[in-house]
Every structure is written in structure tokens, then in C-alpha cells.
DRENSELO-45146 format. One line per 3 residues: number of its first residue (from 1); their letters; for each residue x, y, z of N, C-alpha, C. Coordinates in pm, whole numbers, plus 50000, padded with zeros to 5 digits. Layout:
residues N
NUM = A = X/Y/Z/X/Y/Z/X/Y/Z  ...
//
This chain:
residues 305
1 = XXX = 61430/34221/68315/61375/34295/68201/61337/34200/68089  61419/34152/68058/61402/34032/67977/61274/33924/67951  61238/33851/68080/61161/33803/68157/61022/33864/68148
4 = XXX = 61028/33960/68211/60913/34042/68196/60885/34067/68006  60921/34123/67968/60903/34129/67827/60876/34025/67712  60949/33917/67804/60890/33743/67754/60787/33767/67715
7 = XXX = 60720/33699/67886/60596/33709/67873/60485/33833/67812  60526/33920/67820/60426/34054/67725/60407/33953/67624  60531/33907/67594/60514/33875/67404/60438/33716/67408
10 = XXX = 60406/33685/67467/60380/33541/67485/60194/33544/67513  60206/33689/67603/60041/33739/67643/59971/33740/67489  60070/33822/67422/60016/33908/67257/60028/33806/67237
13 = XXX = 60078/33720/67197/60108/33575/67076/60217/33602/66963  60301/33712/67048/60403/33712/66939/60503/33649/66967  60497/33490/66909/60605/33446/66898/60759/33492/66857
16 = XXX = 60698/33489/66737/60805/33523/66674/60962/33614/66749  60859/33728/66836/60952/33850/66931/61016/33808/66995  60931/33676/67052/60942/33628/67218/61107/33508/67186
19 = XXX = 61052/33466/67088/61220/33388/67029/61306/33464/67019  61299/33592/66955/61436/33649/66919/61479/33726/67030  61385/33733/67118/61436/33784/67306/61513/33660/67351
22 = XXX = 61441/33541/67354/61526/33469/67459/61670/33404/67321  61651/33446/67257/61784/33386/67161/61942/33507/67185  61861/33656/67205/61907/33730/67271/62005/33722/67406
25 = XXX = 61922/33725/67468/61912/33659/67632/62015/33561/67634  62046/33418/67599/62087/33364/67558/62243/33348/67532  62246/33440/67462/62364/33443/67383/62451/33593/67487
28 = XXX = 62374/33678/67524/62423/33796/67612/62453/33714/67764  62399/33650/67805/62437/33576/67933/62529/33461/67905  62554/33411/67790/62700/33316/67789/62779/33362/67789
31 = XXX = 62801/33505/67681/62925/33528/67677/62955/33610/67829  62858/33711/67858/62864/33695/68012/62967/33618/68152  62895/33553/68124/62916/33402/68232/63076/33385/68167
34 = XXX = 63073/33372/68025/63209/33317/67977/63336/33467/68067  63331/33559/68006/63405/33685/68085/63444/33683/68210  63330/33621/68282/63358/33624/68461/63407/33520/68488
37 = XXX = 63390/33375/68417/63430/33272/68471/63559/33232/68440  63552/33224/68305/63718/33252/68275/63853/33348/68293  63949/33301/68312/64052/33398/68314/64141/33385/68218
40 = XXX = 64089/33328/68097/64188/33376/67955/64217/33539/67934  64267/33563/67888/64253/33684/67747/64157/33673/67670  64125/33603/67597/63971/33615/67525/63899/33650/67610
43 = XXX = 63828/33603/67718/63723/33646/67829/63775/33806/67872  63862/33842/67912/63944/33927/67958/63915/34081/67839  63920/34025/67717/63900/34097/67597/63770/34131/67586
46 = XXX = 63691/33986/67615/63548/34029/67572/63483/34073/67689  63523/34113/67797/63467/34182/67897/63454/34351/67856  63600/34309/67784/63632/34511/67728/63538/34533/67629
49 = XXX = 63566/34462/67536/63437/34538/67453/63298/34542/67470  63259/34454/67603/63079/34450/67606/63058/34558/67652  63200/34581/67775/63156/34703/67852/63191/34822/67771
52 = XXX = 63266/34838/67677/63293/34969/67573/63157/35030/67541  63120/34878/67462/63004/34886/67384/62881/34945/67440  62883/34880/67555/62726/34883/67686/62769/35079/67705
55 = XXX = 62861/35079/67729/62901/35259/67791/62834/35350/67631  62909/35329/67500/62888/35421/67410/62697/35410/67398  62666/35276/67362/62509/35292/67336/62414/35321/67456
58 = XXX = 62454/35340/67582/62388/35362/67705/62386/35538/67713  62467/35587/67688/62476/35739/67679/62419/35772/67511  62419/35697/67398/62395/35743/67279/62245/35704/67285
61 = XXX = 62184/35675/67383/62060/35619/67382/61976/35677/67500  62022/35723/67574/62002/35825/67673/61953/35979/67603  62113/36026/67521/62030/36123/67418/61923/36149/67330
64 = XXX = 61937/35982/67271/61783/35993/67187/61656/36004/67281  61668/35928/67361/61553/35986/67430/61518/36145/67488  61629/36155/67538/61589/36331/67577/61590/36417/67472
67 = XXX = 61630/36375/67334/61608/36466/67235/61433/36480/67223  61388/36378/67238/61223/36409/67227/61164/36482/67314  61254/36533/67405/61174/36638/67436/61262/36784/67455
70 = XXX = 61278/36790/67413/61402/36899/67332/61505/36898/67411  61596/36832/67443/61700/36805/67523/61837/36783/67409  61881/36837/67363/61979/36786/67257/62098/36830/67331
73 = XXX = 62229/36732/67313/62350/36773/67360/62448/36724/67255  62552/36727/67255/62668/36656/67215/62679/36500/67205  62556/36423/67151/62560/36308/67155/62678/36187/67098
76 = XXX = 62733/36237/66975/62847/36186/66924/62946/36178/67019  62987/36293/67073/63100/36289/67107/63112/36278/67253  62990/36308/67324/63004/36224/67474/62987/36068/67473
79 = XXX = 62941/36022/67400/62907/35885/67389/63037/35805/67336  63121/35902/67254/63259/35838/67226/63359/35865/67372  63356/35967/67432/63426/35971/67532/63383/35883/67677
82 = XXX = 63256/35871/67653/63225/35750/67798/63310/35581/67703  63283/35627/67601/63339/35478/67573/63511/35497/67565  63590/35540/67571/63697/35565/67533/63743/35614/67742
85 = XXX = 63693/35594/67806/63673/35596/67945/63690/35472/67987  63600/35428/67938/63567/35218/67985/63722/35190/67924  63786/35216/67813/63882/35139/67742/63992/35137/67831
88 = XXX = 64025/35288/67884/64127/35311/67989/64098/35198/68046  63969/35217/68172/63934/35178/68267/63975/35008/68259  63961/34944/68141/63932/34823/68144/64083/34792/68142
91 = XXX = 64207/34819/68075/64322/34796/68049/64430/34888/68190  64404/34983/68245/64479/35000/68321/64444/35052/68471  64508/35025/68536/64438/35014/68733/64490/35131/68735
94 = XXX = 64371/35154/68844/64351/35316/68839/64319/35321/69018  64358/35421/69090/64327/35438/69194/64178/35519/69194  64041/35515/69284/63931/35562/69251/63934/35729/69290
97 = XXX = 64042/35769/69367/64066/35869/69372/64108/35951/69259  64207/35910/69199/64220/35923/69048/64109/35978/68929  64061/35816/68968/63930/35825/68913/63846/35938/68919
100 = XXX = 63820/35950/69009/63665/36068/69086/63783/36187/68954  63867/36199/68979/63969/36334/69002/63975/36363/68809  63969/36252/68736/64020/36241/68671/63905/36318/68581
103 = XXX = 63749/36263/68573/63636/36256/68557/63597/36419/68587  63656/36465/68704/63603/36567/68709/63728/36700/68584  63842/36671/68570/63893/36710/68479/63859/36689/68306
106 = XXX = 63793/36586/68334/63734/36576/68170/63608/36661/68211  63533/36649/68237/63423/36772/68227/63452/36841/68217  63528/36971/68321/63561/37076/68332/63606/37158/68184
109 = XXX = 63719/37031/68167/63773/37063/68041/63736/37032/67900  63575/36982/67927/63487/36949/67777/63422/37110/67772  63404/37178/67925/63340/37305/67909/63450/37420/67878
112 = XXX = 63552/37440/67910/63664/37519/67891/63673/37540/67723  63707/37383/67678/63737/37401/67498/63598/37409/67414  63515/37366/67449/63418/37437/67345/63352/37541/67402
115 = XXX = 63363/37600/67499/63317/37752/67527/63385/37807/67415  63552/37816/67414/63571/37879/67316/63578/37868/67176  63554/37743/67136/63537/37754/66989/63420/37720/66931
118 = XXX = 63297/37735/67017/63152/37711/66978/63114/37884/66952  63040/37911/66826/63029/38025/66775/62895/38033/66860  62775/37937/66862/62669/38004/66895/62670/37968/67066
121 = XXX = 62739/38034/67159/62715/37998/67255/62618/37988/67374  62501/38054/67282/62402/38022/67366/62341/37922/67354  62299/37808/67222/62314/37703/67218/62417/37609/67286
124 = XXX = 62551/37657/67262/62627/37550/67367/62615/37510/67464  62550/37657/67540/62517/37637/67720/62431/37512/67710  62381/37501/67619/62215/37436/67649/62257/37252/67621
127 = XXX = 62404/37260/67509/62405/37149/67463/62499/37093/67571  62541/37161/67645/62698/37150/67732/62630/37078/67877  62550/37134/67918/62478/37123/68042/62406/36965/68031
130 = XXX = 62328/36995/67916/62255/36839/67821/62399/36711/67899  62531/36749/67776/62590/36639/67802/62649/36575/67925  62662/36699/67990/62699/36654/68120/62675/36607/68225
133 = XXX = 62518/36630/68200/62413/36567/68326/62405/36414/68267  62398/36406/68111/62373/36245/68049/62505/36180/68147  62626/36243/68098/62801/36196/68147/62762/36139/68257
136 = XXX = 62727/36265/68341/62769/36238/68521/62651/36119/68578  62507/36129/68529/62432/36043/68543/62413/35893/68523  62482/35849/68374/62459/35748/68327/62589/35685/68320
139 = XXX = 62734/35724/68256/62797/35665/68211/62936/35646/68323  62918/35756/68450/63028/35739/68553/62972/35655/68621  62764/35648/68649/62761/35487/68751/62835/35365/68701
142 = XXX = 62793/35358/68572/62806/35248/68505/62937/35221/68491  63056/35303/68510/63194/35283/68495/63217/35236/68633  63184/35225/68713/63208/35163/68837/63195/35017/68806
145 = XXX = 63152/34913/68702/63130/34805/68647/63286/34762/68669  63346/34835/68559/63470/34827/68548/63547/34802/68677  63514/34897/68757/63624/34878/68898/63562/34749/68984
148 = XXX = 63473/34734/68958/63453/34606/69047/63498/34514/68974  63524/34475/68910/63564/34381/68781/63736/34379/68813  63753/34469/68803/63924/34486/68840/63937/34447/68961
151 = XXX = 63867/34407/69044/63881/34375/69191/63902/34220/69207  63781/34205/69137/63748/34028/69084/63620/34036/69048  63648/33926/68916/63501/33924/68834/63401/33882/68858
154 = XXX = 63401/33769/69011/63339/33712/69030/63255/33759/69139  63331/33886/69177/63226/33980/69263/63144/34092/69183  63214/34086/69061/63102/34159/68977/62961/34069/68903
157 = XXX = 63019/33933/68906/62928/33853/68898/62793/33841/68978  62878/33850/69165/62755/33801/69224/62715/33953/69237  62686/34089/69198/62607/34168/69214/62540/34168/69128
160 = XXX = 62559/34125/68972/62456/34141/68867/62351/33997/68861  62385/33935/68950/62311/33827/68954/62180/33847/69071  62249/33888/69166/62166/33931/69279/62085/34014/69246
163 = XXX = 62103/34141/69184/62030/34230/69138/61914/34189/69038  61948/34129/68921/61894/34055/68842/61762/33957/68898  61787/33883/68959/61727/33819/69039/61595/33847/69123
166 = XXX = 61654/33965/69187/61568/34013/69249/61460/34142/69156  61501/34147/69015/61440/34215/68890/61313/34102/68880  61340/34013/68897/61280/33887/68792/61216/33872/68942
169 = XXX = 61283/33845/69049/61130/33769/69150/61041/33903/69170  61050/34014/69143/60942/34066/69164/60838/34121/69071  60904/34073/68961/60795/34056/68841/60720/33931/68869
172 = XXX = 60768/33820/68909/60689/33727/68893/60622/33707/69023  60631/33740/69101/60551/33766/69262/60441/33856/69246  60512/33987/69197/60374/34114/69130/60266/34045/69033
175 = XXX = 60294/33948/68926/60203/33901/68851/60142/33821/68909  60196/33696/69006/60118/33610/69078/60030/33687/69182  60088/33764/69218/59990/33843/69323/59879/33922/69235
178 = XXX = 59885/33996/69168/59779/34045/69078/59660/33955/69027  59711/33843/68999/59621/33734/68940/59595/33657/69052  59617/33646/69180/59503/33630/69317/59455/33659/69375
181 = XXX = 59468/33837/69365/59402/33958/69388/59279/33942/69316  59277/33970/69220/59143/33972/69123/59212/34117/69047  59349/34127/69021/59385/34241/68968/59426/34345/69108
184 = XXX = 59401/34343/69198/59411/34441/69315/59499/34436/69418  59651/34380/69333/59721/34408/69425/59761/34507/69442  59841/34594/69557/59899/34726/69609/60064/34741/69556
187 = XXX = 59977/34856/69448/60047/34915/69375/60204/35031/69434  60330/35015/69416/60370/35098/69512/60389/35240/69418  60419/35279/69287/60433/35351/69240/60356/35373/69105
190 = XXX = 60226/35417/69132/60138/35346/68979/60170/35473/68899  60192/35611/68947/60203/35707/68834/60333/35695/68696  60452/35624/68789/60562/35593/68738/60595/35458/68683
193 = XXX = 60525/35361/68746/60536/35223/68695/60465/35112/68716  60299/35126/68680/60189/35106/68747/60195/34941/68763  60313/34855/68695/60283/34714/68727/60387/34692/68856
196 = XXX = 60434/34759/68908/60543/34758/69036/60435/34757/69178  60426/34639/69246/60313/34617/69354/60436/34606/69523  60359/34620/69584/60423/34568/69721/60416/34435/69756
199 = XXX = 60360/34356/69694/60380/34209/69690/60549/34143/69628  60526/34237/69485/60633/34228/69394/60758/34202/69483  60744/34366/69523/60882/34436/69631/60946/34288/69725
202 = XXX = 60817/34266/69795/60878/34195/69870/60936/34023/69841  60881/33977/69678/60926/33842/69637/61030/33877/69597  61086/34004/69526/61171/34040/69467/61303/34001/69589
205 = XXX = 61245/34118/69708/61376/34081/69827/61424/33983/69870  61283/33885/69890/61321/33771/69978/61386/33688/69852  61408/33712/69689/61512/33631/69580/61635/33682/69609
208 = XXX = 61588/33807/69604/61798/33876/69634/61846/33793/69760  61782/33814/69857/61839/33794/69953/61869/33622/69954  61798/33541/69943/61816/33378/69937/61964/33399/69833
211 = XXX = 61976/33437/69747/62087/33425/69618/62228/33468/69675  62180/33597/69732/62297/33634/69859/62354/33527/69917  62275/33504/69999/62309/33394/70119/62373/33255/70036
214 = XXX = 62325/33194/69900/62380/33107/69847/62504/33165/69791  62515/33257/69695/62665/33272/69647/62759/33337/69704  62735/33405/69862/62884/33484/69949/62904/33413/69988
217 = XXX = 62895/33250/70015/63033/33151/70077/63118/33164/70008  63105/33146/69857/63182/33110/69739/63248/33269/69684  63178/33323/69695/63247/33504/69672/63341/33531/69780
220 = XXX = 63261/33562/69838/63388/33625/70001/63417/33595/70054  63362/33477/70123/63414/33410/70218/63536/33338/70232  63670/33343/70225/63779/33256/70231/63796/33158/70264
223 = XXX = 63709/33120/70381/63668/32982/70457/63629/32888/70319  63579/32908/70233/63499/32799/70219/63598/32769/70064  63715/32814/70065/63824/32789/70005/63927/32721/70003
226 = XXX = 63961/32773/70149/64104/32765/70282/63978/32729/70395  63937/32575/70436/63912/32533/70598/63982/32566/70730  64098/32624/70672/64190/32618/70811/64159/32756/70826
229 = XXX = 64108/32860/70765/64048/32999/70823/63946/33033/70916  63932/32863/70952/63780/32860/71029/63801/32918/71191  63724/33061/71212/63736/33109/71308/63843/33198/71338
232 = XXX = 63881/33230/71206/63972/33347/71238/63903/33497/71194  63949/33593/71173/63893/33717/71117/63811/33761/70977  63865/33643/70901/63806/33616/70775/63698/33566/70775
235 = XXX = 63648/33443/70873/63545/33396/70892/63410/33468/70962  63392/33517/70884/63261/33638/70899/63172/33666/70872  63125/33628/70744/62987/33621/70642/62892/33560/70685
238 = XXX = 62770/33534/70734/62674/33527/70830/62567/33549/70748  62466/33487/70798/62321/33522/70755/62277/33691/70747  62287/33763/70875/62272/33930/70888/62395/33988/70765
241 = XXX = 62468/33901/70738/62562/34006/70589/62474/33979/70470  62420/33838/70449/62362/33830/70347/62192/33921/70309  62148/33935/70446/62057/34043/70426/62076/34159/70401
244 = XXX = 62193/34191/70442/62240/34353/70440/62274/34377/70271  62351/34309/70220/62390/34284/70098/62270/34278/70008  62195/34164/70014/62129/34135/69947/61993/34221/69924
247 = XXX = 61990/34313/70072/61875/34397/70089/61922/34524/69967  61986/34560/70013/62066/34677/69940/62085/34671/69808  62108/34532/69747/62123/34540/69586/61994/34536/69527
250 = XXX = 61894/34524/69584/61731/34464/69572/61729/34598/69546  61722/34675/69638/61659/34841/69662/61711/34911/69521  61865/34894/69540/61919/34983/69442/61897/34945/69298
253 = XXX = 61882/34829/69259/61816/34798/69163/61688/34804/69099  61609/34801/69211/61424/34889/69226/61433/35026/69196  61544/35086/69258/61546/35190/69206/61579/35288/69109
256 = XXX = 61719/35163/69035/61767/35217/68900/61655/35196/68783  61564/35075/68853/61459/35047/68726/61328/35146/68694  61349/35206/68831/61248/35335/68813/61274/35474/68765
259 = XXX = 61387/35457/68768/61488/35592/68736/61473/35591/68549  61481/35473/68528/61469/35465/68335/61329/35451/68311  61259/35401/68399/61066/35402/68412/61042/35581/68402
262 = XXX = 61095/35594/68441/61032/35799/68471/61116/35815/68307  61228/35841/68314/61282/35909/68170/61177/35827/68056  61177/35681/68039/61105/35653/67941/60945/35723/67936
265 = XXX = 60891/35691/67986/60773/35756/68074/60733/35960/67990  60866/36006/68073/60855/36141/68038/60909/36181/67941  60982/36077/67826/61022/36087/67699/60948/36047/67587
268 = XXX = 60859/35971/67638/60711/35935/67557/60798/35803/67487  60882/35735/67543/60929/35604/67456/60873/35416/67530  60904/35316/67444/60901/35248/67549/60973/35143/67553
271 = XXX = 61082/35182/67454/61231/35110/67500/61331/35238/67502  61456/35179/67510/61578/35288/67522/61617/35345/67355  61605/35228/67301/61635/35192/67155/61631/35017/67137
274 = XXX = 61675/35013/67010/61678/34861/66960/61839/34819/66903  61913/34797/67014/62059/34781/66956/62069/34596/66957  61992/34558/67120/62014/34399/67122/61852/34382/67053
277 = XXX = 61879/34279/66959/61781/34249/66918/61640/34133/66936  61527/34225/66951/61398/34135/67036/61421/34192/67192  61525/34304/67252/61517/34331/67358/61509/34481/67410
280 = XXX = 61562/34562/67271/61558/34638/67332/61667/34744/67324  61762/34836/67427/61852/34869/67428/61929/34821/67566  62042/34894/67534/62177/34830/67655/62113/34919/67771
283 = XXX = 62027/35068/67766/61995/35115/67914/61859/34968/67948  61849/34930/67864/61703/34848/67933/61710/34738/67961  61850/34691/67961/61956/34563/67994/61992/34604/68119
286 = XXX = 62068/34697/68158/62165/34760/68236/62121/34864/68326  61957/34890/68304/61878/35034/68422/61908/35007/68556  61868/34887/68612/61913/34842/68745/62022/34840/68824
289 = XXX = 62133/34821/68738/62279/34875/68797/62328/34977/68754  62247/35091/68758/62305/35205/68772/62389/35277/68897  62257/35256/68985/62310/35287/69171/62365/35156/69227
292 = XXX = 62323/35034/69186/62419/34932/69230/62557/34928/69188  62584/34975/69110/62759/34965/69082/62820/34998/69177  62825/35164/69146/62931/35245/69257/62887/35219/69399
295 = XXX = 62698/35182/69471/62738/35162/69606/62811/35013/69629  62790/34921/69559/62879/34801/69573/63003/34829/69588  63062/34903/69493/63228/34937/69495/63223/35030/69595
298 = XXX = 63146/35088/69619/63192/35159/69797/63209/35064/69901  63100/34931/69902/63084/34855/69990/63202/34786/70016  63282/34744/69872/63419/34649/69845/63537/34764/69911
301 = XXX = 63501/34882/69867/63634/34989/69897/63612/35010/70058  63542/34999/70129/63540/35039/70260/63473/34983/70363  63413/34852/70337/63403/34710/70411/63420/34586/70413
304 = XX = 63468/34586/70281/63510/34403/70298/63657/34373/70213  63709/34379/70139/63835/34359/70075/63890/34484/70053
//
């Protein structure tokens, strides 16, 4: 996202933007990098609040947009409760069963107590329904961040990297291809996101997938830790895992980016908001791992650790 928006600003000649993006950029990917790589308490800390932070303005920014088209819900106070979700999440281990279980008791019971003490309840229906589709849509993928993180950070690392990655090679494959086309490369979704090509798609994959294949020795693989695992049950990670992997975070990331392409799109906006500055908002940081979270943490919960 980032990347792409560079260059916009670099096309226009607005410097000025294009600095305070990558100064942005910058400074959001150290402390980043610092969170996953380290295992202080400071890192440990500042993992909690990016992700607090990323949860409250990702749902409080979600609303503003659907308010433009008359969508109003409970924005205050769902946006405090996805964040006050992450806080649990980040400080105490939670079984995902729990989880699922837990999630579905806070809804239930956001509709139970203000049914009854909301006077106009035919407005409520309207604001109740609003918050809950924002809840269940935006702020439970994104809490799956958290559980992969609790697993190890460094597998939450290599999915936002992979994903990322494969954001950025297919922007820059789609533009190179466009500009050897004569403009005419094959567009895969022009009503929804007319610079997204099938050229793109496929530079995009073949980045995920190379990035794959370079960082699961060092992620999963135990071998390449412990030598003396060589050829036992652990020793497993293979070229066909790194496609599978790497195919899959590509997709799901293509597809979280189209998922905020349509809402922006059909909200008449063309950022989320302006919280990071020169970039944008935290959904336009974070659109791509929406569906990559939780299927990753399915992938961790029921094929590999």
C-alpha cells in the first residue's frame, strides 16, 4: 500500500506527501521488526499497544466510512470494545475455543443490554446490526494477529511479510506490465480495482512464493536450528510447502485488498482515514490481512505446530 501510493505521489510531484509516507513507513516497520525480533518487555509492550491501537482505529474507521452512506452504528463503543479485546488477548493465553465462545457471548450480550435500555428501538435494530457486522467482519479477523503472535512472533512475522510482499510485487509487475503493453494489460477486476492486472497477480505470486521458500527454513523448520533433526519427522518443509503457503497468503491478501477496494469504492472515499500520517489509515495498512490472519492460525492450529 505504501509503495503504491509512493509512487502516485512521485507521478503528481508531490514531494512533500511522498516524504512524509516513507518517513511513515519507516518508522511503522522498525518498531515492527523491533516487537517481533526482540523478546524484551518493551517489544512485548509495544506489540500491545500497536495492536490495541491498529484494532480501535480499524473498526472506528470502518464506521466512518459506512456512515456515508447511511450506515451508522455504535461507533464509540464497539471500537472501544475491539480494543479492550486485543488487551485481553495480548496479556493472557486463551484457548481459540474460548475464544470463538467468548466473542460470541460479547455480541449476544451487546444485543440483550441495549435492547433493553435503548428507548428508540427501532433505531437500535439498525445501529445494533451496523455494529456487529463492523465487530464480526473487521476486528475478530484481525484479532487472530494476536493469536499468532502468542504462538511465536516470528511466525507472525513471516506472514505479514509474505503477504506484504506479494502486495508490492504485484503493483510493481501490474505497472511494468501496463507500461509494455502500451497501457493494455489484462485487467482482472476493473469495476472494483481497475489498476489490479493478471500480470500483476502473477508477479505478485511468484514474490510471495520466492519469500516463502527463503524465510520457512528459519520459521519452521527445526532442522535448520538443531542439524541432528535431519531426516526425522520435523524435517519436512520442501519446496511444494512453500508454494502452498506462499500461494495462499498471496490470494488471501489479493483478496483482503479488494474487500477495502469495494467498501472504499462504495463509500465514495479514498482512504480509510488519516491516523498514520502521509499514509492514510490503519484499515489501509492492515486490508490485506484480514483473511490472512485467522486462515494462517488455522494453518498453525491444525497443520504444523
Amino acid at each position: 500500500m505504501h509503495i503504491k501510493r509512493a509512487a502516485a505521489d512521485l507521478a503528481e510531484g508531490s514531494t512533500m506527501t511522498f516524504l512524509l509516507r516513507t518517513i511513515s513507513f519507516i518508522i511503522l516497520v522498525s518498531l515492527f521488526l523491533f516487537s517481533m525480533l526482540s523478546k524484551s518487555i518493551p517489544a512485548q509492550l509495544l506489540f500491545a499497544v500497536f495492536a490495541t491501537t491498529s484494532a480501535f482505529f480499524v473498526v472506528y474507521e470502518t464506521f466512518s466510512m459506512i456512515e456515508k452512506i447511511n450506515k451508522p452504528g455504535f461507533k464509540a463503543v464497539t471500537s472501544t470494545v475491539a480494543a479492550l479485546m486485543i488487551v485481553f488477548m495480548a496479556f493472557y493465553e486463551i484457548q481459540i475455543m474460548m475464544f470463538l465462545i467468548a466473542i460470541v457471548f460479547l455480541v449476544v450480550g451487546m444485543w440483550v443490554l441495549m435492547l433493553f435500555v435503548y428507548e428508540d428501538r427501532d433505531k437500535y435494530v439498525d445501529k445494533a446490526v451496523n455494529s456487529q457486522g463492523v465487530f464480526m467482519m473487521v476486528a475478530v479477523p484481525l484479532s487472530f494477529l494476536v493469536l499468532i503472535y502468542r504462538v511465536d512472533p516470528l511466525l507472525l512475522l513471516f506472514m505479514v511479510a509474505v503477504t506484504k510482499i506479494g502486495d508490492t510485487g504485484a503493483y510493481v509487475f501490474g505497472s511494468l506490465s501496463n507500461k509494455l503493453l502500451g497501457g493494455k494489460n489484462h485487467k482482472v477486476v476493473p469495476r472494483i480495482s481497475p489498476n489490479k492486472s493478471y500480470e500483476g497477480v502473477i508477479g505478485g505470486l511468484i514474490c510471495s512464493v520466492l519469500l516463502s521458500y527463503i524465510l520457512a527454513k528459519y520459521v519452521f523448520d527445526p532442522v535448520s536450528l538443531n542439524p541432528d533433526l535431519t531426516g526425522t519427522a520435523l524435517d519436512k518443509h520442501t519446496i511444494h510447502f512453500s508454494l502452498l503457503v506462499g500461494g495462499f497468503l498471496f490470494f488471501g491478501g489479493f483478496a483482503g485488498d479488494l474487500v477495502e477496494s469495494v467498501l472504499k469504492r462504495t463509500c465514495g472515499v479514498k482512504d480509510s482515514g488519516n491516523a498514520i500520517p502521509g499514509m492514510g489509515g490503519f484499515f489501509d495498512f492492515l486490508d490485506s490481512l484480514i483473511l490472512n490472519a485467522p486462515l494462517f492460525y488455522l494453518y498453525l492450529l491444525y497443520f504444523d505446530v
